[in-house]
Each structure stands twice: as structure tokens, then as C-alpha cells.
GUNUKOL-497967 format. One line per field, with one value per atom (N, C-alpha, C): atom name; x, y, z. Coordinates in steps of 0.02 Angstrom, whole numbers, plus 50000, padded with zeros to 5 digits. Each point is the difference from the previous one (the first is absolute). Last residue first. Layout:
// residues N
selo <- c(CA_...)
x <- c(X_...)
y <- c(Y_...)
z <- c(Z_...)
END
This chain:
// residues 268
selo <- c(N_CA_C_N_CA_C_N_CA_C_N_CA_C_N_CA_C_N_CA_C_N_CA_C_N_CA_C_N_CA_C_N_CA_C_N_CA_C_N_CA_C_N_CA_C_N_CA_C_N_CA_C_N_CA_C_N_CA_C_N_CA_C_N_CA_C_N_CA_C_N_CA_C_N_CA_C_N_CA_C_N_CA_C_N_CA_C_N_CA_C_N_CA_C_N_CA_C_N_CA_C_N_CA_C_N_CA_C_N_CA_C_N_CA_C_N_CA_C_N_CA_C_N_CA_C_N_CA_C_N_CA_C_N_CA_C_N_CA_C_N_CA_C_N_CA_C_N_CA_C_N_CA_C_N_CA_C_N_CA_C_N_CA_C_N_CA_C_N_CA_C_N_CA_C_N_CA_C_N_CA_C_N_CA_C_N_CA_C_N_CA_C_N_CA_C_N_CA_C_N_CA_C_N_CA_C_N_CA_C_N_CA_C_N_CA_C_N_CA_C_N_CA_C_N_CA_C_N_CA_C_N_CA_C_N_CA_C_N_CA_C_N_CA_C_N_CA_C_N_CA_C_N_CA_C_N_CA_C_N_CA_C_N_CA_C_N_CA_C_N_CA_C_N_CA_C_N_CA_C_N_CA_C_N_CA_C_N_CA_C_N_CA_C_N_CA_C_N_CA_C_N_CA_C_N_CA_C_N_CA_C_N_CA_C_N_CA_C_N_CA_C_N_CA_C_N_CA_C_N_CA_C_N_CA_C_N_CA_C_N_CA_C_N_CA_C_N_CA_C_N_CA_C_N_CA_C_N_CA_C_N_CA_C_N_CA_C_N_CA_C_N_CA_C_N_CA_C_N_CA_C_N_CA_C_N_CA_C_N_CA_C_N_CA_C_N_CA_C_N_CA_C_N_CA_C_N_CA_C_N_CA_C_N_CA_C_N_CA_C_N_CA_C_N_CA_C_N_CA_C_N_CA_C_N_CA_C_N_CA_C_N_CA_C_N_CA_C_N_CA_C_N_CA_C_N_CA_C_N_CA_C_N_CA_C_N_CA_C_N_CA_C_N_CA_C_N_CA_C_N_CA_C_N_CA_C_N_CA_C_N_CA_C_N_CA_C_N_CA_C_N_CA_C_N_CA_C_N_CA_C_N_CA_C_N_CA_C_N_CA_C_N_CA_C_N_CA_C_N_CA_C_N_CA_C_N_CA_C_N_CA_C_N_CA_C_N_CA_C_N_CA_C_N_CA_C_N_CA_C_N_CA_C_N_CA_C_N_CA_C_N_CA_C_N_CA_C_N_CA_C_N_CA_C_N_CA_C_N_CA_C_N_CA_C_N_CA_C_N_CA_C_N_CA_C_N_CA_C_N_CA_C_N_CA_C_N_CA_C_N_CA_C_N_CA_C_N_CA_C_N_CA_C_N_CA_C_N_CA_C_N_CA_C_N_CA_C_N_CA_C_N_CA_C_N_CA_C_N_CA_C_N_CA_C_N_CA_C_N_CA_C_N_CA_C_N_CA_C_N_CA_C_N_CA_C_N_CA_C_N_CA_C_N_CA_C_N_CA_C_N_CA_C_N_CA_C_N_CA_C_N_CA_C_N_CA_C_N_CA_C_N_CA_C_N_CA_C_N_CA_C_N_CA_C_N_CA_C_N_CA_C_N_CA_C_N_CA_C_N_CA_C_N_CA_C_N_CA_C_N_CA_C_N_CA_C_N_CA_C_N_CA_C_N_CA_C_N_CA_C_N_CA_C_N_CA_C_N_CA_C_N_CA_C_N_CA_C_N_CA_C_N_CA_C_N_CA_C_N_CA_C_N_CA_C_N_CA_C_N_CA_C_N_CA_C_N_CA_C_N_CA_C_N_CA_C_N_CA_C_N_CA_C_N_CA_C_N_CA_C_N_CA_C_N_CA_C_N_CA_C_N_CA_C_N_CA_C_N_CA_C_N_CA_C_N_CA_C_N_CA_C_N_CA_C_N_CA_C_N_CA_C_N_CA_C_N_CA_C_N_CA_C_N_CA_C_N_CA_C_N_CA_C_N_CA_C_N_CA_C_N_CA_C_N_CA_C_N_CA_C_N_CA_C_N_CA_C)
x <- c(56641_50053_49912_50070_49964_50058_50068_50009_49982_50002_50026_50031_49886_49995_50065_49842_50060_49996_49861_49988_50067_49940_50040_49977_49895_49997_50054_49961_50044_49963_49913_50029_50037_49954_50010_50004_49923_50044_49986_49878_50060_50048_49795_49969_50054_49890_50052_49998_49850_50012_50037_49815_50089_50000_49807_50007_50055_49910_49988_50012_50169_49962_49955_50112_49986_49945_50133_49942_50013_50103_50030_49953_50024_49959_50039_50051_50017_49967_49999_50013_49981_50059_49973_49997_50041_49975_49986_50149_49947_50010_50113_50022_49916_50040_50015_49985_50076_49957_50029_50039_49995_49959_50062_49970_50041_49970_50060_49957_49963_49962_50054_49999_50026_49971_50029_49963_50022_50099_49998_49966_49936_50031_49983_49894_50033_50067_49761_50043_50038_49915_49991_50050_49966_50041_49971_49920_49959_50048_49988_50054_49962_49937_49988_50036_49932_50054_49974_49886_50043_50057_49732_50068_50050_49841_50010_50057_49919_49994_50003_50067_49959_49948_50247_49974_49909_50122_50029_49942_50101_49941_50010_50108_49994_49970_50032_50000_49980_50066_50028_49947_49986_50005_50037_50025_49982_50009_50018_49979_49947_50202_49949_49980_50194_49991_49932_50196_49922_50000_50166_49992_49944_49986_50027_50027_49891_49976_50045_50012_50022_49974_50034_49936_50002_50136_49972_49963_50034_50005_49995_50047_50009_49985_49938_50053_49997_49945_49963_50072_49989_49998_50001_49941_50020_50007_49853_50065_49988_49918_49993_50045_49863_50055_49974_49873_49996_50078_49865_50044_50006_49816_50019_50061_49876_50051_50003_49834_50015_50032_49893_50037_50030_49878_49981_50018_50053_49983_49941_50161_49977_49985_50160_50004_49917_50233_49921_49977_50213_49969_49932_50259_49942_49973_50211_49967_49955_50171_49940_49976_50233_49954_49958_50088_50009_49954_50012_50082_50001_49830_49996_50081_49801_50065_50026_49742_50071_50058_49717_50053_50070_49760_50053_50062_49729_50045_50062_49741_50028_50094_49821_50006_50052_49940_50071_49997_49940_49974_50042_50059_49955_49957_50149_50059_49942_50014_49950_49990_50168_49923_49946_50259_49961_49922_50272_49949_49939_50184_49980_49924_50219_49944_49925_50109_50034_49937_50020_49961_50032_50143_49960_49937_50242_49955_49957_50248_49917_49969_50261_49960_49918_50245_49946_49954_50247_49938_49942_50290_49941_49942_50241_49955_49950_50205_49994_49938_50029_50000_50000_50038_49966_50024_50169_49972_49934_50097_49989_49957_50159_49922_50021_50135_49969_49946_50169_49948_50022_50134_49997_49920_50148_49968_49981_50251_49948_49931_50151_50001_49933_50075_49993_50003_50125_49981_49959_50176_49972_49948_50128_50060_49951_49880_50079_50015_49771_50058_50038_49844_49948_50063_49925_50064_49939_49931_49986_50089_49895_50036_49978_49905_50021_50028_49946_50017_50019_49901_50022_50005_49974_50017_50016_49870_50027_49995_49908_50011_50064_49844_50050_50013_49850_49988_50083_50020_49945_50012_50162_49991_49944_50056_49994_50006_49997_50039_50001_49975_49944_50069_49904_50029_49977_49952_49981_50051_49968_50042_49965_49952_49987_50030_49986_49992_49979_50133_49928_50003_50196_49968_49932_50244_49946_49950_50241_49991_49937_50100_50053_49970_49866_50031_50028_49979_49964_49981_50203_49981_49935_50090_49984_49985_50141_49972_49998_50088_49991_49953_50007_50061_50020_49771_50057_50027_49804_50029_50074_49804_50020_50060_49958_49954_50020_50040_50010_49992_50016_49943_50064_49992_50037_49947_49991_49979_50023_50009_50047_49967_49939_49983_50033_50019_49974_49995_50011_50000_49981_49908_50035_50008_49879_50087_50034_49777_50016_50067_49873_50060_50006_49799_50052_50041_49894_49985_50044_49987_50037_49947_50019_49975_50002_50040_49980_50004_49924_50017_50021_50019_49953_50036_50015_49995_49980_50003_50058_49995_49817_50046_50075_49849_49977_50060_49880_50054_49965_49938_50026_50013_50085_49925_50014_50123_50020_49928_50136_49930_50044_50070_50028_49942_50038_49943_50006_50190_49971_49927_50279_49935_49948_50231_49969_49935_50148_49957_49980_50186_49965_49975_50145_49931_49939_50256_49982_49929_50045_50049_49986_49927_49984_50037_50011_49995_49981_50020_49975_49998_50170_49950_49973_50067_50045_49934_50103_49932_50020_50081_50023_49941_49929_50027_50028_49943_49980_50055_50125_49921_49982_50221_49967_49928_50155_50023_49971_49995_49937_50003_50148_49966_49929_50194_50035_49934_49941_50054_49998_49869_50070_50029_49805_50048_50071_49758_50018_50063_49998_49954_50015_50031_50005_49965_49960_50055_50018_49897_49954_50010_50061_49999_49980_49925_50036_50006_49902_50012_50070_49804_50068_50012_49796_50014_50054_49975_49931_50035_50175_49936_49971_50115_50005_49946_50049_49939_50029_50122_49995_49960_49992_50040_50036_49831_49970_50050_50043_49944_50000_50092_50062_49946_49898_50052_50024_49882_49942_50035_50125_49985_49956_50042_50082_49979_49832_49996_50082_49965_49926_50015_50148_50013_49946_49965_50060_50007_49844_49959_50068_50056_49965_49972)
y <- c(47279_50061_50055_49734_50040_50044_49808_50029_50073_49903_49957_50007_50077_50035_49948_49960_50012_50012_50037_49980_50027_49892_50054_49985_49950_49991_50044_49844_50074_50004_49943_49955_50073_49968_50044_49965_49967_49979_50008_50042_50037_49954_49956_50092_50039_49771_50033_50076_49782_50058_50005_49820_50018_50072_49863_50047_50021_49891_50014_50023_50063_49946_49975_50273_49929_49955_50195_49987_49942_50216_49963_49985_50105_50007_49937_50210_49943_49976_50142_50023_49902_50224_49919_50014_50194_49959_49923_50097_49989_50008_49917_50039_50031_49748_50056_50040_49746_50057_50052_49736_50049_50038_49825_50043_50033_49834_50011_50023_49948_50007_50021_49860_50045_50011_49906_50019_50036_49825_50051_50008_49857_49997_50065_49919_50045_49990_49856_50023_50057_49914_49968_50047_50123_49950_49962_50173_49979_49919_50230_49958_49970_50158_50002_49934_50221_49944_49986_50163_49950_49967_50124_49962_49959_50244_49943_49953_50243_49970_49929_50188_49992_49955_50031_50057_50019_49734_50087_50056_49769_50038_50060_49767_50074_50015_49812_50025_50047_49826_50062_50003_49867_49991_50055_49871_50058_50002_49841_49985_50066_50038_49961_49993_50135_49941_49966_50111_49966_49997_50085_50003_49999_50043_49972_50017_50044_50005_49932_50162_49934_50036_50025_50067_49934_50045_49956_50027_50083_50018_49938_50109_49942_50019_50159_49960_49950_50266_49948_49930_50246_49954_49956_50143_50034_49996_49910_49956_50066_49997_50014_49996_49922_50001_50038_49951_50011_50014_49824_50069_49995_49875_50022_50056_49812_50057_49983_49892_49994_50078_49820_50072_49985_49876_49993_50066_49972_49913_50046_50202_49913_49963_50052_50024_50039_49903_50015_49976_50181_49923_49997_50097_50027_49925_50135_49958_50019_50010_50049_49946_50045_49953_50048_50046_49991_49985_50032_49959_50033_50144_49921_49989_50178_49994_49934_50094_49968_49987_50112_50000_49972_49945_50044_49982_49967_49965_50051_50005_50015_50000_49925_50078_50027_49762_50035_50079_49852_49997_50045_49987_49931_49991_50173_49971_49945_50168_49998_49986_50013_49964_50006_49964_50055_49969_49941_49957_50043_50104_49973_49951_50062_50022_50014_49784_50057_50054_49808_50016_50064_49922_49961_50007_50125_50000_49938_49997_50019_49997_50038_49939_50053_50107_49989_49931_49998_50047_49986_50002_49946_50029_50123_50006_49948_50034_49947_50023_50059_50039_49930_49943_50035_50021_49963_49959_50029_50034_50023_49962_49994_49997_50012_49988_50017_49983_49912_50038_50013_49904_50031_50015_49849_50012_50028_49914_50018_50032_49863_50058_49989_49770_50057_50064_49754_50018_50075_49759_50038_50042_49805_50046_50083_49775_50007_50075_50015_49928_50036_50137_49974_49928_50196_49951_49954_50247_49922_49977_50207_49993_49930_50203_49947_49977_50189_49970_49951_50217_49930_49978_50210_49955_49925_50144_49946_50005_50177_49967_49948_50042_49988_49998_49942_50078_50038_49771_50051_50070_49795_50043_50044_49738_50054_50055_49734_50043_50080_49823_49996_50061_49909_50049_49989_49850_50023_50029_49981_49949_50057_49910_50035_49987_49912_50034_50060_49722_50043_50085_49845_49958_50061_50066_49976_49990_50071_49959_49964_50176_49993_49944_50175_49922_50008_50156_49975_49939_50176_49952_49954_50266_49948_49916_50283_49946_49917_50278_49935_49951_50240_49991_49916_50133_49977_49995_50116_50036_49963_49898_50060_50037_49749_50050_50067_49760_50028_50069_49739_50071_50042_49774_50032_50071_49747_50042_50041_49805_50047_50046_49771_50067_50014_49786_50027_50073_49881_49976_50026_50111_49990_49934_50037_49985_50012_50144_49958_49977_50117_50008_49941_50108_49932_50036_50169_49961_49943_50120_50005_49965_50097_49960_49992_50038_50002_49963_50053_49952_50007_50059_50023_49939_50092_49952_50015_50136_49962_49934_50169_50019_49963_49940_50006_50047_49914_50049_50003_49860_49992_50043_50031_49965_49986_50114_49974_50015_50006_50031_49946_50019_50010_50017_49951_50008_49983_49926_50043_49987_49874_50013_50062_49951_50019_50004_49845_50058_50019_49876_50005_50037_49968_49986_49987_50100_49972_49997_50104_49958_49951_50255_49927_49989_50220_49984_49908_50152_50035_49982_49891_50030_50067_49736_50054_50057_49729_50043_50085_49719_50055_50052_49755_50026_50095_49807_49997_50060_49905_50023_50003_49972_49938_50007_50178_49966_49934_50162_49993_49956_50065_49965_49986_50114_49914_49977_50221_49974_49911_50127_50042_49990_49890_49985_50033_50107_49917_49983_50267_49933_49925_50293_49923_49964_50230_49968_49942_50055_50036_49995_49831_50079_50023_49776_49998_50078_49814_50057_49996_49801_50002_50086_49851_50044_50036_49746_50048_50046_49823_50019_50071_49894_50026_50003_49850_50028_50015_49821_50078_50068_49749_50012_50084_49916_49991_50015_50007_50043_50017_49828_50062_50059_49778_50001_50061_49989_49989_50023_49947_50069_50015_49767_50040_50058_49880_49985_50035_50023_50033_49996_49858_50119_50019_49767_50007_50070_49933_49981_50037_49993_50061_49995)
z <- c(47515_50029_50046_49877_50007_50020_50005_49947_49975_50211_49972_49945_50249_49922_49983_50212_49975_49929_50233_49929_49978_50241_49960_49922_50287_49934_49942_50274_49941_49930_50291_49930_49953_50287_49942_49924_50260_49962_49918_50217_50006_49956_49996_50034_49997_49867_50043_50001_49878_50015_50043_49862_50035_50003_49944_50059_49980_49774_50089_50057_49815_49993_50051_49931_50022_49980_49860_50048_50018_49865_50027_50030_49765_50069_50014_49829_50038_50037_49774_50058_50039_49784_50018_50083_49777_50062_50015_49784_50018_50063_49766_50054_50045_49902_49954_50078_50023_50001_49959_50075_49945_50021_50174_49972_49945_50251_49929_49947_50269_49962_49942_50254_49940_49947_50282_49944_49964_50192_49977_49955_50196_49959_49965_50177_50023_49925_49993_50057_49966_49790_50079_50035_49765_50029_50064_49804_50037_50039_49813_50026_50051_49787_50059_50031_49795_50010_50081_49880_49929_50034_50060_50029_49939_50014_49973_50025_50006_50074_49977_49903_49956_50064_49983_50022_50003_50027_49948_50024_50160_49961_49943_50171_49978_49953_50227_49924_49976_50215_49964_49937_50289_49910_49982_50224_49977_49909_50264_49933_49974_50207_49990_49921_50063_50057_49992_49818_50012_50077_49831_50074_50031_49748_50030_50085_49738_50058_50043_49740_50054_50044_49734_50051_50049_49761_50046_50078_49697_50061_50052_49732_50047_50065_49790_50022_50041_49916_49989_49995_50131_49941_49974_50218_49958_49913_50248_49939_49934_50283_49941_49949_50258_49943_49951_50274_49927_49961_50174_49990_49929_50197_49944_50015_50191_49988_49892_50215_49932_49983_50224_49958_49946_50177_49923_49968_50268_49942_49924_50116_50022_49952_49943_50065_49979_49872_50002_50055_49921_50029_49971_49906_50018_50028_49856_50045_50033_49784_50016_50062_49819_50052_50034_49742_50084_50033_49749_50028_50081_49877_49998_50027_50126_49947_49967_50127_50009_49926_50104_49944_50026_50109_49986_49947_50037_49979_50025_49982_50087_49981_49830_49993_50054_49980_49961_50008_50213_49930_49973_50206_49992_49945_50100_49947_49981_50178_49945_49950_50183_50020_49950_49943_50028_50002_49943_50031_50031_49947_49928_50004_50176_49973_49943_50138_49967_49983_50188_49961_49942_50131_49966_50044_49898_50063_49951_49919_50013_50035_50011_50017_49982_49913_50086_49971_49874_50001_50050_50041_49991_49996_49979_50023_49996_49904_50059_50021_49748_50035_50092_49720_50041_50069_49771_50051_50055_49732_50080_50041_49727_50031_50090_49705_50082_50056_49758_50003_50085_49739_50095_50006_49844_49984_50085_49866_50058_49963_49824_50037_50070_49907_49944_50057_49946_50055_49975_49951_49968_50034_50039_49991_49974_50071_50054_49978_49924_50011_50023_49996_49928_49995_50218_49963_49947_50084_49967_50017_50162_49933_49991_50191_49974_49924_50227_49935_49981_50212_49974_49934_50210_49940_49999_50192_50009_49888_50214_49946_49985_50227_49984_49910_50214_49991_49940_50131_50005_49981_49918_50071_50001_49939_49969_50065_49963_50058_49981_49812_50067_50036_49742_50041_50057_49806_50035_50056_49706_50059_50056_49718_50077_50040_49773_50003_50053_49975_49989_50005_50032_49927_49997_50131_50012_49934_50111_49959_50011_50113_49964_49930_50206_49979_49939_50162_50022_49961_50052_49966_50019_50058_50019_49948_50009_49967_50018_50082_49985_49985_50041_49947_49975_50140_49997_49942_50046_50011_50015_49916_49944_50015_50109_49990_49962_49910_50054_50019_49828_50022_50056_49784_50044_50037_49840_50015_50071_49769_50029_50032_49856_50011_50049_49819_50074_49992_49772_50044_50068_49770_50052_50051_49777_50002_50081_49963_49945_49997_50215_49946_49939_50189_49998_49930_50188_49941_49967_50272_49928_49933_50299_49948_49924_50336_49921_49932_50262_49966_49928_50297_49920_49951_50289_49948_49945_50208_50003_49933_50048_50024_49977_49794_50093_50028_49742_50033_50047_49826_50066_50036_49762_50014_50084_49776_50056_50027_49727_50080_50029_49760_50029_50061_49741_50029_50082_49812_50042_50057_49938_50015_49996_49851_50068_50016_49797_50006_50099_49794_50090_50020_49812_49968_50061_50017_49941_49980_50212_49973_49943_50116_49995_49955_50161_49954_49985_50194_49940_49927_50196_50004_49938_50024_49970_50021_50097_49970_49987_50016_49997_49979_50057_49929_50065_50166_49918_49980_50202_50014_49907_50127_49987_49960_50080_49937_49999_50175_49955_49940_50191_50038_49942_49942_50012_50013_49853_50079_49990_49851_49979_50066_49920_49949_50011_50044_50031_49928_50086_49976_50013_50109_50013_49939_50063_49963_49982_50211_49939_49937_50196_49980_49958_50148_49934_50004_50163_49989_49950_50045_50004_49970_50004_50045_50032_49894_50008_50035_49886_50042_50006_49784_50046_50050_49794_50018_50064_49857_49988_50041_49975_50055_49977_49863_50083_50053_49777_50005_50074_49897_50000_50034_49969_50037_50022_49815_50061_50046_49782_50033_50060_49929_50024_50014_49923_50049_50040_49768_50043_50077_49853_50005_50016_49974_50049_49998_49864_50067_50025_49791_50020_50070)
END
């Protein structure tokens, strides 16, 4: 049995077409000279005996020119089979022929661009299950503007909570402290009850974090040396909270901006 393990490893390996190889629309592996080496014959729409097609099917990453997408593992499957190309071609890119994990990374994409894609199981050499398709779009070449720094958000009346401005979660919010013993609050609001992390980062000097419920109570607070990043990780039910960002003895900057983003996790 060591020896037919180690024989199929083999067949496997020198099986595995390179990356990126254009194929027609029509086209399967198995049905030219140049494929007859490659896994199991693959049948489209349908599966081959007991070879189930990947689902649960996204794509993550998504940049102008790169993305990534993404499958659920297959019970019995040996490698994975994954092909794309953009909606409006007839041909079919091989982006790998024979890969062990559940993702492969797309590069050279075209901005601003839908882009199909699908993947199938080889379950062995001879055996192989139906395509499993999805979509996704590439963003826009445009590069998003650069935050002002001091952002707006950062308001002069931000030095206690009542002063607080309201900020959105999953984005960066910048702001200084400026002068020596400024103390910036912002304010959030968590829709439902869940996970949250709440980061301070792009430090230039030694700046704390911690946040408060609506109530003015501190239920979380991060307190790192120097210019290291701060984080606060949280269960919360749905609610006001809100953020303060303060220095350690003097530090302060006039023109260098730290970030704070409260990221939703589970929450919403």
C-alpha cells in the first residue's frame, strides 16, 4: 500500500498543469493532447460518481488588479481545479489545475472589471465532480484620497464626551493631540449585540485608548509603552459607546495624525 500511495503522489504531481494556461469555453481537461496528462476528466454540470462540487463559493481581497477567491473543502477531495475570466470573454483562464487548499490568488486583474469564475473536485486520477461558478468585480483604478490629518471628526469640542462626535464603525478616523494634555472622545453606535475591536494606531507618540458605554462607564482600556498599537476587544449589546483617545505625560503632535477604527466583528 506504502508503494500505490507513493505511485499516486507521483502521478499526481507530474500531472498538475501550469498556472494560467488559456483554455475555450468548451474545452475540458482530458479532451486535447496538451491536457491528457492533467487529473480526472471533468463533466460539466454534472458529478462523477460520488465527487461532490465544491460549494459556498466568495471572493475576498478584491483590489483593482487582484482578488482572491474561495471554496469550502470537499469531503474525499484530492486537489482542486480552478478557472476565471472576465464575463465578457469566451476564454477560460487556468489559475490552477491542482491545488491542496481552498483559495487561490488572482493577480493581473483588470480594473473595474467583472470577472467569472469556477471551480470543480478531482476526488483521483480518473474521477472529477461538476463546475461550481460564481462572480465578483474588480474595483475601480481610481486610488481612495488620502485622509486629511486632522480628520474631520477630530472637533474642538471633542475634549469631553458630551463634545464627542459621532463617527461610523469599520473606518478610519484621524485626529491629533495637540496641545500638551489634549484629550479627543468619539462617539459609536452598535446596532447588535456582538463582538467588537476598537484600535488606535499610527501612533507618533505614547497615546492610550479606552471606551466607555453610554452611561459614562469605562469597560475597556489598553495602556501599551511608547508608540505601540492600542486595542480594546469587546462584547457589547446594541447601544452608545464612545472612545477616548489620551496621552501619556506630555506627548503630543500637531502634525501627526494617529487612527482610531472601531471594527465590527460580530456585532453589527
Amino acid at each position: 500500500m506504502k508503494q500505490f500511495g507513493w505511485m499516486l503522489a507521483l502521478a499526481i504531481t507530474t500531472g498538475i498543469a501550469s498556472c494560467h494556461k488559456e483554455i475555450s469555453t468548451n474545452e475540458q481537461p482530458g479532451n486535447s493532447s496538451s491536457t491528457q496528462t492533467e487529473l480526472a476528466t471533468q463533466s460539466t454540470g454534472t458529478t462523477s460518481g460520488s465527487c461532490i462540487a465544491p460549494d459556498g463559493l466568495s471572493a475576498s481581497n478584491i483590489a483593482s488588479t487582484t482578488a482572491t477567491v474561495n471554496w469550502n473543502a470537499v469531503s474525499g477531495a484530492l486537489v482542486y481545479t480552478v478557472q476565471y475570466k472576465p464575463s465578457s470573454s469566451a476564454t477560460w483562464i487556468v489559475a490552477s489545475s491542482g491545488t491542496y487548499g481552498t483559495s487561490v490568488n488572482l493577480y493581473s486583474l483588470s480594473a473595474n472589471t467583472t470577472y467569472d469564475w469556477r471551480v470543480y473536485t478531482n476526488c483521483s486520477l480518473s474521477e472529477a465532480s461538476g463546475y461550481s461558478n460564481s462572480q465578483f468585480t474588480t474595483s475601480g483604478s481610481t486610488p481612495p484620497p488620502v485622509s486629511a490629518c486632522p480628520g474631520l471628526d477630530d472637533v474642538s469640542t471633542n475634549g469631553s464626551i458630551s463634545g464627542a462626535a459621532a463617527i461610523n464603525v469599520n473606518t478610519d478616523v484621524k485626529g491629533t493631540i495637540a496641545p500638551v494634555n489634549d484629550i479627543d472622545h468619539y462617539k459609536f453606535t452598535i446596532n447588535s449585540y456582538g463582538t467588537i475591536n476598537v484600535w488606535l494606531t499610527t501612533l507618533p507618540a505614547n497615546y492610550d485608548l479606552a471606551v466607555f458605554n453610554s452611561s459614562g462607564t469605562q469597560i475597556g482600556i489598553s495602556k501599551n509603552k511608547g508608540s505601540k498599537n492600542e486595542s480594546v476587544s469587546l462584547i457589547v449589546e446594541p447601544g452608545i459607546y464612545y472612545v477616548k483617545v489620551f496621552p501619556v505625560g506630555n506627548a503630543n503632535s500637531a502634525t501627526s495624525c494617529y487612527t482610531v477604527r472601531v471594527q465590527t466583528i460580530t456585532a453589527t
